[in-house]
LOTI-472244 format. One record per residue (C-alpha): residue in three letters; x, y, z. Coordinates in steps of 0.25 Angstrom, whole numbers, padded with zeros to 4 digits, always signed. Example, Ala and Ser with C-alpha at 12.3 -4.5 7.8 and 13.67 -1.06 7.14 Angstrom:
BEGIN
ALA+0049-0018+0031 SER+0055-0004+0029 
***
This chain:
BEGIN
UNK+0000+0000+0000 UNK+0006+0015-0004 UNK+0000+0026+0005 UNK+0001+0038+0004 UNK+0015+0046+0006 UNK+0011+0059+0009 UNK+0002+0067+0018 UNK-0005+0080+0016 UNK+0003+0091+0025 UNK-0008+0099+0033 UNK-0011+0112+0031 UNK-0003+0117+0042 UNK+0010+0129+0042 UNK+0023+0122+0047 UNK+0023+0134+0058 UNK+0010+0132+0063 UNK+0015+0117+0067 UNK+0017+0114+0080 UNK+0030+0112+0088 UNK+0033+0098+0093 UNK+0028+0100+0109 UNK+0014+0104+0102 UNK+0014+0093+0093 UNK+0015+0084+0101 UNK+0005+0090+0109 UNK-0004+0091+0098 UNK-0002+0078+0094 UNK-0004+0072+0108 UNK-0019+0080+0108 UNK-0022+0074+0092 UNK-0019+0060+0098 UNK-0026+0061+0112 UNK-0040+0066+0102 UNK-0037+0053+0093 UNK-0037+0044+0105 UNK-0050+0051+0110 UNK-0057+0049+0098 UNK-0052+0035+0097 UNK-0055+0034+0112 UNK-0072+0040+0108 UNK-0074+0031+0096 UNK-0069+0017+0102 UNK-0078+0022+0114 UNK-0089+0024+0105 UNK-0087+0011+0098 UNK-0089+0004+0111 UNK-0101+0012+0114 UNK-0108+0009+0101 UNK-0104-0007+0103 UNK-0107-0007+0117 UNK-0122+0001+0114 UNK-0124-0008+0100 UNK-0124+0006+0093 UNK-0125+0003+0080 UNK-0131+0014+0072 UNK-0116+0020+0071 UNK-0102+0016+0072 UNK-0089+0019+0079 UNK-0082+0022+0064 UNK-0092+0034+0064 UNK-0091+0039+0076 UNK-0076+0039+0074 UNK-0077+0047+0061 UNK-0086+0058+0070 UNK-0078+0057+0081 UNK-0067+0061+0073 UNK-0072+0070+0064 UNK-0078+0078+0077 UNK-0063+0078+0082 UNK-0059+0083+0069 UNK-0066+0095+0069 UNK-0063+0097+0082 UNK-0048+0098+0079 UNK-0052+0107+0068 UNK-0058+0117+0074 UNK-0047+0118+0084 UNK-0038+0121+0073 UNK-0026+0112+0078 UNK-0018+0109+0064 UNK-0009+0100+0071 UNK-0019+0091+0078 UNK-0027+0091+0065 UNK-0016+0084+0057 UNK-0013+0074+0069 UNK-0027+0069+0068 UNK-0031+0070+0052 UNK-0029+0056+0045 UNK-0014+0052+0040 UNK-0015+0040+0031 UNK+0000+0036+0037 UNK-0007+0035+0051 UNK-0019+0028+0043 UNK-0012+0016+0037 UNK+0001+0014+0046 UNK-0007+0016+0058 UNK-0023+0015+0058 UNK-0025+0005+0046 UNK-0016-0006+0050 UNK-0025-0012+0064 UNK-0036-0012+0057 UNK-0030-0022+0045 UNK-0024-0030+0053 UNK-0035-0032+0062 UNK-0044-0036+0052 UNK-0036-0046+0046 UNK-0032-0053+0060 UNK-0047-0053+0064 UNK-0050-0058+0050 UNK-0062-0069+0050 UNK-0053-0075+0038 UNK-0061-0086+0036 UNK-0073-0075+0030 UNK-0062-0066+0022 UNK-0056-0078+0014 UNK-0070-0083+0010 UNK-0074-0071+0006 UNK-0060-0066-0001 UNK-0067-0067-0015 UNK-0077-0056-0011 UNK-0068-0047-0003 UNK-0057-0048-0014 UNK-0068-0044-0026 UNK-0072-0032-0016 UNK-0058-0027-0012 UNK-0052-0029-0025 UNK-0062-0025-0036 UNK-0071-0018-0027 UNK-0061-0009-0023 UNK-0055-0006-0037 UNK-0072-0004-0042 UNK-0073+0006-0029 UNK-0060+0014-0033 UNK-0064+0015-0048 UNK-0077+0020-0047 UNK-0075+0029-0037 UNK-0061+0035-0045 UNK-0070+0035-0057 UNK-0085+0043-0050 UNK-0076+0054-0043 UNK-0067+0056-0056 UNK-0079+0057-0065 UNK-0085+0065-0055 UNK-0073+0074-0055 UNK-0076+0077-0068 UNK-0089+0081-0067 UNK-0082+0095-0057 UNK-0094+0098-0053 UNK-0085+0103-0040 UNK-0074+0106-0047 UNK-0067+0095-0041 UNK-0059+0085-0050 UNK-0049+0073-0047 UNK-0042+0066-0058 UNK-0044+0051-0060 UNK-0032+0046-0053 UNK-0038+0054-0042 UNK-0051+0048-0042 UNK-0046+0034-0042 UNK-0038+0036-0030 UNK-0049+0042-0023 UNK-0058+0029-0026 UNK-0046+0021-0022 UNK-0047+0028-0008 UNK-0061+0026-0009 UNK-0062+0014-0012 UNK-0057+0007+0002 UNK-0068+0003+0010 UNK-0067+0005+0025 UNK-0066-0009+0033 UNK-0067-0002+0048 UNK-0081+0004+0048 UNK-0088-0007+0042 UNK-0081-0019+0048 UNK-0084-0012+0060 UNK-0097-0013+0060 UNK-0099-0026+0054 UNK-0091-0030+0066 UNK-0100-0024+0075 UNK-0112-0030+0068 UNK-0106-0044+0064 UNK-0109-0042+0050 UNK-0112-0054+0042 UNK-0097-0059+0040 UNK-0096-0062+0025 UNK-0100-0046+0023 UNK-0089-0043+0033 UNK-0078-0050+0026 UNK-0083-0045+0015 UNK-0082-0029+0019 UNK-0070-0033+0027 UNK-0062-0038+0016 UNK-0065-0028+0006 UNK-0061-0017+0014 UNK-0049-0021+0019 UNK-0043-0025+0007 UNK-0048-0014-0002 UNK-0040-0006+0005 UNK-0029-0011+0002 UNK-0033-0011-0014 UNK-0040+0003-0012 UNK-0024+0008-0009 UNK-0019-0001-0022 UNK-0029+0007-0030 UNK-0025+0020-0024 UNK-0010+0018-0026 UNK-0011+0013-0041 UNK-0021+0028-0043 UNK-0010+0037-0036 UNK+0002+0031-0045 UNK-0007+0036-0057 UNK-0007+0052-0053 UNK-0001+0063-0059 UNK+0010+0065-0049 UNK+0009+0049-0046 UNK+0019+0038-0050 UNK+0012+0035-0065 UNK+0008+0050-0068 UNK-0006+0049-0070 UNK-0007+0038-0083 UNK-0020+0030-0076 UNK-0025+0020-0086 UNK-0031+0006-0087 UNK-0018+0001-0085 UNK-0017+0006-0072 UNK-0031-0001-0067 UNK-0024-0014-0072 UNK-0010-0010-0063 UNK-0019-0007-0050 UNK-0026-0019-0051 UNK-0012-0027-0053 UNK-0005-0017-0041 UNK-0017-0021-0033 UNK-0015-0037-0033 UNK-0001-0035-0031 UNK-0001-0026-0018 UNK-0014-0034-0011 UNK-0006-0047-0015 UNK+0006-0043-0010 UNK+0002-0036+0001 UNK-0007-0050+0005 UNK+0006-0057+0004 UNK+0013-0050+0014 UNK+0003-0050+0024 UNK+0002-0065+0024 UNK+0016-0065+0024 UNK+0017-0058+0036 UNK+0008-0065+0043 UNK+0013-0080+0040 UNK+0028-0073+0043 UNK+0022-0070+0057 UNK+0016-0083+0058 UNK+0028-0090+0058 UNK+0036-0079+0066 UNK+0026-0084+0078 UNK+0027-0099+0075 UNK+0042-0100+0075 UNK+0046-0089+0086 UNK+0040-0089+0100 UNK+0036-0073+0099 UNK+0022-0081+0104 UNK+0029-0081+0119 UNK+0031-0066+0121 UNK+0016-0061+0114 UNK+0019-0046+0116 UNK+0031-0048+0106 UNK+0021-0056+0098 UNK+0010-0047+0098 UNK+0019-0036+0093 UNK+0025-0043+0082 UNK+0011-0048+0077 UNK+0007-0034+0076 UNK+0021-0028+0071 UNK+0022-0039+0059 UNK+0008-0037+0056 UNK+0009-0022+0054 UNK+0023-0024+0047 UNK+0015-0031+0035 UNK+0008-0019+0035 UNK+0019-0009+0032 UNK+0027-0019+0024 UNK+0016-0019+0014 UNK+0013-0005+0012 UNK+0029-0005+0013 UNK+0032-0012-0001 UNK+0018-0007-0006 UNK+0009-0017-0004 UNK-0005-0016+0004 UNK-0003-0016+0019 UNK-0019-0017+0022 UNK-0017-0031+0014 UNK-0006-0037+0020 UNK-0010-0033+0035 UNK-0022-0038+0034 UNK-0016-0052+0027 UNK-0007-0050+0039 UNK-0017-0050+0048 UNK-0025-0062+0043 UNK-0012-0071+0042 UNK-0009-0068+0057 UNK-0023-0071+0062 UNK-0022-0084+0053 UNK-0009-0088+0057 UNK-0001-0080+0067 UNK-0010-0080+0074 UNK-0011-0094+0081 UNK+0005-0093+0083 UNK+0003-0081+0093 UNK+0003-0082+0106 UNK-0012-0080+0113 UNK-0008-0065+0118 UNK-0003-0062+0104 UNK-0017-0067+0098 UNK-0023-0059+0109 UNK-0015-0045+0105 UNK-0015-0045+0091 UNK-0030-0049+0090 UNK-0034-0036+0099 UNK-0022-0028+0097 UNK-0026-0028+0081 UNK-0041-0027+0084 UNK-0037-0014+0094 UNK-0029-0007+0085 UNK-0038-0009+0073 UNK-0051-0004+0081 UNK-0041+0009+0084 UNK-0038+0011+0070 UNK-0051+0010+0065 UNK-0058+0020+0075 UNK-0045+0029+0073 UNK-0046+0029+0058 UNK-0061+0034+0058 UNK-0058+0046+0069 UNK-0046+0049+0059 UNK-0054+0049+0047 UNK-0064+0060+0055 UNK-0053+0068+0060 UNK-0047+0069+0047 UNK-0061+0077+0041 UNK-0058+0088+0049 UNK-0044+0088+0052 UNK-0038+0088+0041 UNK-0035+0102+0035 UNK-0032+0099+0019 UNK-0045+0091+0014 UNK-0052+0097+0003 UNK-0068+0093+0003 UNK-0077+0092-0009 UNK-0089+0088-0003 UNK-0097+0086-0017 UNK-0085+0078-0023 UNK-0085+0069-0008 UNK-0100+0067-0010 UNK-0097+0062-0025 UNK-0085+0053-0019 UNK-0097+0046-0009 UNK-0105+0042-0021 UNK-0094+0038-0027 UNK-0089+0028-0018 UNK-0104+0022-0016 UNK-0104+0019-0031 UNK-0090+0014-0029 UNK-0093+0004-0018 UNK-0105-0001-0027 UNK-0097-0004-0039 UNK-0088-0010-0030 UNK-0098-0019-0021 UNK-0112-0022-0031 UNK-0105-0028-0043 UNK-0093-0035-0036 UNK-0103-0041-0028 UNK-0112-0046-0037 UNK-0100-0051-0046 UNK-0097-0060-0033 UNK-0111-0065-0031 UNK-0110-0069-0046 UNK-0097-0076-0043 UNK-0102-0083-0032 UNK-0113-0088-0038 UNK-0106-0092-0050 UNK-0097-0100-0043 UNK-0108-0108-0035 UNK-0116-0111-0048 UNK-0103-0118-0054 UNK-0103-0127-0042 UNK-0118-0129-0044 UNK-0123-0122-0030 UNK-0131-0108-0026 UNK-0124-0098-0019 UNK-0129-0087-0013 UNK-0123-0071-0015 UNK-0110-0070-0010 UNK-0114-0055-0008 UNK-0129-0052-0006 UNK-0135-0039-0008 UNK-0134-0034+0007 UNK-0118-0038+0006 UNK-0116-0030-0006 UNK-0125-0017+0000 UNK-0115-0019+0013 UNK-0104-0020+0007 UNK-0107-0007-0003 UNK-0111+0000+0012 UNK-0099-0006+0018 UNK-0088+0003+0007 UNK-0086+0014+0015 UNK-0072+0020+0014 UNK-0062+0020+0023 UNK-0049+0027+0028 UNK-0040+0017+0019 UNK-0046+0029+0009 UNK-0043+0041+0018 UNK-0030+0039+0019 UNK-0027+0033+0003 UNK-0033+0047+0002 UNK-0021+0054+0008 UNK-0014+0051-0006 UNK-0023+0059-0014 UNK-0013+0072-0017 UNK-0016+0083-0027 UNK-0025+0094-0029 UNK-0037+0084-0026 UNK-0030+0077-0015 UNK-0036+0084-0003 UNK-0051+0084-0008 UNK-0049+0071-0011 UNK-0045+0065+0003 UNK-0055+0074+0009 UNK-0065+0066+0001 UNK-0059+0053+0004 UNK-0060+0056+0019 UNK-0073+0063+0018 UNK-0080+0050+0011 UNK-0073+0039+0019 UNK-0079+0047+0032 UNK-0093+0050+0026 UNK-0094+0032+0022 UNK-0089+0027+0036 UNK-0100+0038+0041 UNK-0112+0034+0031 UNK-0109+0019+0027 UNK-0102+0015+0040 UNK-0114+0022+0047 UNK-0124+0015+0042 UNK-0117+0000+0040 UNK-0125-0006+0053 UNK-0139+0001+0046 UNK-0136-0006+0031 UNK-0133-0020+0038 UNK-0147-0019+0045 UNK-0152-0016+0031 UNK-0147-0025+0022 UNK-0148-0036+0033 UNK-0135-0039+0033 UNK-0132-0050+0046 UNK-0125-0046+0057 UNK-0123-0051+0070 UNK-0116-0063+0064 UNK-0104-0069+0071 UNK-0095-0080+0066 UNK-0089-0090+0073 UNK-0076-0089+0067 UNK-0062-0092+0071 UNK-0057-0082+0082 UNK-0050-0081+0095 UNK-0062-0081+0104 UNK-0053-0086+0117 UNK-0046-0072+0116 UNK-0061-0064+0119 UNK-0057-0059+0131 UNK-0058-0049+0141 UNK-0049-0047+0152 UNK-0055-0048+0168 UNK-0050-0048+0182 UNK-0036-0050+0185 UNK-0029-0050+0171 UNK-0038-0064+0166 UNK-0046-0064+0154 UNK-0060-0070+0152 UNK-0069-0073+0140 UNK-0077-0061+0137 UNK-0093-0063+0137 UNK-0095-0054+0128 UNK-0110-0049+0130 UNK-0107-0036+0133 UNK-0098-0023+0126 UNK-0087-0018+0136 UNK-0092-0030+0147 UNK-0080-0035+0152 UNK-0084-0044+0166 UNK-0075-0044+0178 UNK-0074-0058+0185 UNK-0074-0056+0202 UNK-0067-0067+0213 UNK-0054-0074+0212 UNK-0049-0088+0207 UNK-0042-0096+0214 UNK-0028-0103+0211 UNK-0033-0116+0210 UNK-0044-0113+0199 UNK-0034-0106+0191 UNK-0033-0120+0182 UNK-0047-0120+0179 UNK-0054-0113+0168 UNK-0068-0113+0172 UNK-0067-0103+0182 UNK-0065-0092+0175 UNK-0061-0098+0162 UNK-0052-0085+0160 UNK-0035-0086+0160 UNK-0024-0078+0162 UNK-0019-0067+0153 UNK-0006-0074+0155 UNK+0002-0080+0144 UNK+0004-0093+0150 UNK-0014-0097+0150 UNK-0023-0100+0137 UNK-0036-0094+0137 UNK-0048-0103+0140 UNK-0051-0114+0133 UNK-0064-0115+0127 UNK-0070-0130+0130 UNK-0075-0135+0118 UNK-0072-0121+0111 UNK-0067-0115+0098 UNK-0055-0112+0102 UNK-0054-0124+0114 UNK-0041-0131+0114 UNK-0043-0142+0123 UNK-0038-0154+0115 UNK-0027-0146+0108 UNK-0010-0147+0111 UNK-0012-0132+0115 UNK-0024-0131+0124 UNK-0017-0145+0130 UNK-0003-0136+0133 UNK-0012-0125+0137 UNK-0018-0133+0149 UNK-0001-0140+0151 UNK+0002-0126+0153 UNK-0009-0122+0162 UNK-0007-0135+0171 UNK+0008-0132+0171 UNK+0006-0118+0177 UNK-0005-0123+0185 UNK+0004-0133+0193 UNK-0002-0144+0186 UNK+0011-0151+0180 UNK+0022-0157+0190 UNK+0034-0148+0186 UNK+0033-0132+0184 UNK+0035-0126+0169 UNK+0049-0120+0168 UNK+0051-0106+0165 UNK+0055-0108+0149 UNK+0041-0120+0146 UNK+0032-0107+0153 UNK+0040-0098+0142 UNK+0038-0106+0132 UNK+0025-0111+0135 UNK+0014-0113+0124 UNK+0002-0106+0134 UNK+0001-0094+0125 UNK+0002-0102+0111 UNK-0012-0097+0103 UNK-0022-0107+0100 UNK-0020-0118+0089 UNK-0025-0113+0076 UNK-0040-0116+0073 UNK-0039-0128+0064 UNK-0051-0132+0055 UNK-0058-0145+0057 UNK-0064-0153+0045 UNK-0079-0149+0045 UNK-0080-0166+0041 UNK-0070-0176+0039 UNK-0070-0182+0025 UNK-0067-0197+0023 UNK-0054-0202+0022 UNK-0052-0207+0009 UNK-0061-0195+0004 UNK-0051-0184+0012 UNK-0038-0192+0005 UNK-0045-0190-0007 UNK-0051-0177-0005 UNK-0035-0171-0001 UNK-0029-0180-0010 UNK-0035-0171-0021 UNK-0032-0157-0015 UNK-0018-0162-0015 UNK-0019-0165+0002 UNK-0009-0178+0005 UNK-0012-0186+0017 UNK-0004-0189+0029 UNK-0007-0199+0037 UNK-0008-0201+0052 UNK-0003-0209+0063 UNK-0019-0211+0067 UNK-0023-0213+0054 UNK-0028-0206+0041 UNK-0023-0193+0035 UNK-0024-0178+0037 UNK-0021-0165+0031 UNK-0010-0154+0032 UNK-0022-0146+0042 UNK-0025-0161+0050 UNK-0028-0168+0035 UNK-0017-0170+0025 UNK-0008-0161+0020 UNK-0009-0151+0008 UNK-0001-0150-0004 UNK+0003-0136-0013 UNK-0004-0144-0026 UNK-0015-0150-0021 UNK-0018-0136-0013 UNK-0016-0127-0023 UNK-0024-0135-0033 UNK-0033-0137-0023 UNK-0035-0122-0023 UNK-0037-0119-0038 UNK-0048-0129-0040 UNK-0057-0129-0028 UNK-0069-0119-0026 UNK-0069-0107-0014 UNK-0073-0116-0002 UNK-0062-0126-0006 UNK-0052-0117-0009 UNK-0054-0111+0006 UNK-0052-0125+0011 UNK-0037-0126+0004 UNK-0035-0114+0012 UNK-0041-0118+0024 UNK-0033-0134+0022 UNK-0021-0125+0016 UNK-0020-0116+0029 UNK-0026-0126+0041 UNK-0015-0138+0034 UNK-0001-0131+0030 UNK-0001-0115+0032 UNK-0004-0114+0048 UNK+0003-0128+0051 UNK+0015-0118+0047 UNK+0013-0106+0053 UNK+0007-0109+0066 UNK+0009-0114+0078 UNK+0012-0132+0081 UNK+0003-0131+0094 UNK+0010-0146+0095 UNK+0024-0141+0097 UNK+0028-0135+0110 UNK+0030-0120+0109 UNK+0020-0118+0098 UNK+0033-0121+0087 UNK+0048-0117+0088 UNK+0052-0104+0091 UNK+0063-0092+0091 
***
């Protein structure tokens, strides 16, 4: 990704700047109203969870919040204190956008993103591309028209719907989170706008080389479509690769080291690394949305299960915190901004003209594109002789036209609009991001009730329930019940040493790093008959007094107590016949072992897989099968690698 390399200088005289004991005072009272207004609007945010308020959201309350404090500052006339606080685009992608990519990848549901990748790649890809285009093409046309005297050349106009065409994925996630949206419409919303980002910048880019004063002096032709679209695959693809790179690098780092034994170290290094992928791939000019948020999924996948319990504790909150900071900080910024910064030119008329625009934009993009994958799906059933039903119904498609209201990705792509034009341009940029998240962010919760899109759905998916928690008398942890916002219960009285080995008292443990959480009987997540939950209960025992000798100094250091729980592994649904499963993997290329008890199994409990067989096996089978040779694939060679041997002491050899 290529960000800007300049920002506008404020309007300021050098002498009227401040010396450096008022700067810093300066700066000191701009940061203490930031923190206040992040300290109001996560405030407000609790109250409108805690009251069920849903006729508004906290994005919008940010957005006024900042605007009043905006003009505020204006009127006192402080020039330094209103540079601090306008928006910087530096600040806005090293800083602010970051959290929140990386914590959408790691709290990824994967398993609803890769069965829906088709759709989210048709959106982010050719939706996006549709978006920027008809956009570029309604304002330049409009331009021509100079009815306000107003006109932008087409390289101009392109680069506008480019910064136009990103869609926001904080507002609107947000409150599908709130209202537990129909997943598949998540994924769906969630996909597209991440990753449309990263192409919206691509797009960007390509236009700026094409300016008069830009690297190609202003020859834009057909070609140029052709180049973008070639530059595009070449920077998502790259930058995809690096952040599995990355992830599978860290894999190994915890496998084959024992960082798991001191988890402040961990957790910082899992935070470090995961950000250095980030700058790495802006660095060489690759897409750093793309490869954090591949990052981020790898890591949950894979690292994941070699971190120690406190690691997957900090990371999964850590990530979670920063990201809820960002968010609420990004929207008090862009309000701030209307008011305080002093160089934006406004055409109201041409803004206006820019808001129609983009609705016509997000239709070209969103109606077609997905009756074009309704037609697909359709088509594909009827070869197979079946009946499927619309992979987007009519209320998905008016969501996700509702859902494409722009974002600060677009803000700060703005910030590289230079020229005569470049200051009434950025000011319609901010003015038309604020003026969606307002109007379509405000009324999201009134279109889902309308188009009676389900909510209240919860999945049972694959997640780290035991680590619910909330923290009670005297350092220990308990589950959390969970039926009220803000209820955290105390527990009164005492226990006694000699019910400290049992469970059901208070089935709570220590926040200590020698103890495992509590082990659910019968449970998802129980580990009663596994090699870990038995070392788990050696260890309890040994410091318990169980065991005849005492643990030595270096077998408590190197204890496994903190080792994470094994990697969920999925069972076969139902177990096929002998001679049929022989057959059945003999033909996907799967050779059988057998075992000292009898009969054969995979690479993933059943045989093992070979390059041939697998990759044959992908080219020729439908979508459902070619998401089980992932599944095989993954569960049978590529985790066996990378993680953990929960049978070996010590979790596996370390430096």
């Amino acid at each position: 990704m290529i960000v800007p390399t300049e920002r506008e200088a404020e309007e300021t005289d050098p002498e009227d700047e401040p010396e450096a004991g008022q700067k810093e005072i300066f700066s000191s009272r701009a940061l203490f109203i930031l923190i206040m207004l992040l300290i109001a609007a996560l405030f407000a945010s609790y109250m409108l969870q805690h009251k069920k308020i849903q006729a508004v959201h906290e994005t919008v309350l940010s957005i006024f919040a900042g605007m009043v404090a905006g003009l505020v500052i204006k009127l006192t006339g402080s020039t330094f204190i209103q540079s601090v606080v306008s928006f910087d685009y530096l600040q806005f992608f090293n800083l602010l956008l970051p959290p929140i990519i990386l914590a959408s990848g790691y709290e990824l549901h994967q398993a609803n993103f890769f069965r829906n990748i088709g759709t989210i790649l048709t959106f982010a890809f050719a939706g996006t591309f549709i978006s920027a285009v008809v956009l570029g093409l309604f304002l330049w046309l409009w331009t021509r028209i100079a009815l306000d005297g107003f006109q932008i050349s087409f390289v101009e106009a392109i680069s506008v719907g480019a910064t136009l065409s990103a869609t926001d994925p904080v507002t609107i996630l947000a409150i599908f989170n709130t209202y537990k949206v129909d997943p598949k419409l998540y994924t769906v919303i969630f996909g597209e706008s991440i990753l449309n980002d990263a192409i919206a910048i691509v797009i960007f880019d390509t236009a700026q080389q094409y300016r008069p004063d830009g690297p190609k002096g202003g020859s834009l032709s057909i070609v140029s479509v052709f180049e973008a679209i070639g530059l595009f695959f070449l920077v998502f693809l790259g930058s995809l690769v690096i952040g599995v790179v990355v992830g599978i690098v860290t894999a190994l780092l915890l496998k084959y080291t024992l960082v798991r034994k001191f988890p402040k170290i961990e957790s910082c290094l899992i935070i470090l690394i995961a950000y250095a992928s980030y700058f790495f791939s802006n660095g060489v000019f690759m897409s750093g949305i793309v490869s954090l948020l591949f990052c981020g999924i790898t890591l949950k996948h894979y690292a994941y299960y070699n971190m120690s319990r406190r690691t997957q504790l900090t990371t999964k909150y850590m990530f979670s915190a920063l990201a809820q900071l960002s968010e609420n900080f990004i929207f008090i910024y862009l309000g701030l901004t209307l008011f305080t910064k002093t160089t934006l030119v406004f055409k109201p008329l041409f803004i206006l003209i820019t808001i129609l625009g983009i609705c016509a934009a997000r239709w070209a993009a969103v109606f077609p594109l997905s009756r074009a994958i309704n037609w697909f799906i359709r088509y594909r059933a009827k070869r197979k002789g079946k009946d499927a039903p619309d992979e987007l119904p009519h209320s998905y498609q008016v969501m996700l036209f509702w859902a494409g209201l722009r974002g600060a990705v677009g803000v700060a792509l703005a910030a590289g609009l230079s020229g005569p034009n470049g200051q009434a341009l950025q000011a319609t940029v901010l003015v038309v991001v604020v003026l969606t998240v307002i109007i379509f962010g405000g009324t999201t919760a009134r279109m889902l009730e309308i188009m009676g899109i389900r909510t209240g759905v919860v999945e049972e998916i694959d997640s780290d329930d035991e680590f619910d928690i909330e923290t009670a008398t005297n350092g220990t942890y308990y589950k959390s019940a969970g039926n009220a916002v803000g209820y955290a219960p105390q527990r009164s009285g005492h226990t006694e040493l000699n019910e400290v080995g049992s469970r059901s008292n208070f089935d709570s443990y220590s926040s200590g790093n020698s103890h495992s959480p509590p082990v659910r009987p019968n449970g998802p997540t129980s580990r009663t008959n596994s090699v870990a939950g038995q070392r788990e209960r050696e260890v309890q025992q040994n410091l318990l007094g169980g065991s005849d000798g005492s643990p030595s100094y270096d077998e408590l250091d190197y204890s496994d107590s903190d080792l994470p729980p094994a990697a969920k592994r999925r069972s076969p649904k139902r177990r096929a016949s002998p001679q049929r499963g022989a057959d059945q993997r003999a033909s996907q290329g799967v050779v059988s072992h057998s075992t000292p008890g009898g009969g054969d199994h995979a690479a993933s409990g059943e045989g093992q897989l070979t390059a041939g067989g697998a990759i044959s096996h992908l080219f020729s089978g439908s979508s459902e099968e070619q998401a089980a040779w992932f599944t095989q694939l993954d569960e049978g060679f590529i985790k066996p690698k990378l993680l953990l041997d929960q049978n070996r002491k010590g979790g596996g050899s370390g430096a």
